[in-house]
C-alpha positions in Angstrom: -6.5 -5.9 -20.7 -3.5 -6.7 -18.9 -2.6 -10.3 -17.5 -4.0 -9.7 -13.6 -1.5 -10.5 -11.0 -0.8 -13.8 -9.0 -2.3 -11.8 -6.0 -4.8 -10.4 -8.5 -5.6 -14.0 -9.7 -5.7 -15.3 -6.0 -8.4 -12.2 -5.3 -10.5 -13.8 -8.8 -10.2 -17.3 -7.6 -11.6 -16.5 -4.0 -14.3 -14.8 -4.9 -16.0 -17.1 -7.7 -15.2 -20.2 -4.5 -16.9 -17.6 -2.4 -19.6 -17.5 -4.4 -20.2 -21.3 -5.6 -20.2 -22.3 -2.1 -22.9 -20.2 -1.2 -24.7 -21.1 -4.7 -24.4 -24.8 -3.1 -25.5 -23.7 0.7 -28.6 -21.8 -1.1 -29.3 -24.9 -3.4 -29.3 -27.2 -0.2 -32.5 -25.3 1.5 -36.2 -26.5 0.2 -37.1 -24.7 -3.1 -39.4 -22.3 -0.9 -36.4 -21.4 1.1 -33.7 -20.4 -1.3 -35.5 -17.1 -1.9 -35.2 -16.2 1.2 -31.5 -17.6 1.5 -30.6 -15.2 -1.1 -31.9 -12.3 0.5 -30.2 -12.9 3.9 -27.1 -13.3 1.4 -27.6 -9.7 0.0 -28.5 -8.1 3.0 -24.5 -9.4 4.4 -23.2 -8.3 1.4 -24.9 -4.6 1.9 -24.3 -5.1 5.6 -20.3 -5.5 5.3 -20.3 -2.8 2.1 -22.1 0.0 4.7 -19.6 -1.3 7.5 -16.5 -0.5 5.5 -18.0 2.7 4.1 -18.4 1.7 0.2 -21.7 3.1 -1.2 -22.6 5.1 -4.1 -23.5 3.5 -7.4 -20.6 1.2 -8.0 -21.7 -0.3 -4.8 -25.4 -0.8 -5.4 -23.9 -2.3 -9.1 -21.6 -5.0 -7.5 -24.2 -5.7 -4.9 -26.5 -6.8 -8.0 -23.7 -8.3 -10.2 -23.1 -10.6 -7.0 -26.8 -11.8 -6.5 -26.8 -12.5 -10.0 -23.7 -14.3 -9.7 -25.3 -16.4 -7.3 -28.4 -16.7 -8.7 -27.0 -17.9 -12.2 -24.8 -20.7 -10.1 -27.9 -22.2 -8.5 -29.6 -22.2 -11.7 -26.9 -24.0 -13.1 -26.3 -26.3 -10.5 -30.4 -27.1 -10.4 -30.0 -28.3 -13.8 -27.0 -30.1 -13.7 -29.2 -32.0 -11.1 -27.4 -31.0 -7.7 -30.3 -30.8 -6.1 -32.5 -34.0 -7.1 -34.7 -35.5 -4.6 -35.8 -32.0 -2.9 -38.8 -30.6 -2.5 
């Protein structure tokens, strides 16, 4: 696979920020909260795919890939103990 481009690169970077700050905003709600948090999450993401028109398969497949994107960064974060002290 081919070096991607600085724009390319920029696009990478943005979206694995994107995603660690909302691991963090998820991780900051009570432990019978982030559930829901991650489903208001997906439902945006499906929201904005159906708004610019991207469905089909490949959609529903980065829809998941994202959520478990997500869902591995707050496990991560939960054991590097980022969220000690809450319930």
């Amino acid at each position: 696979m081919p070096d991607p481009t600085a724009a390319q690169q920029a696009a990478i970077e943005a979206s694995i920020g994107s995603a660690q700050r909302i691991a963090m905003r998820i991780v900051d709600l009570p432990k019978d909260k982030r559930e829901a948090g991650i489903e208001f999450v997906r439902r945006n993401y499906a929201d904005a795919l159906e708004k610019f028109g991207i469905d089909g398969e490949q959609a529903r497949a980065w829809l998941e890939l994202r959520i478990k994107e997500i869902r591995s960064l707050i496990s991560e974060i939960e054991a590097s103990g980022g969220t000690e002290g809450r319930a």
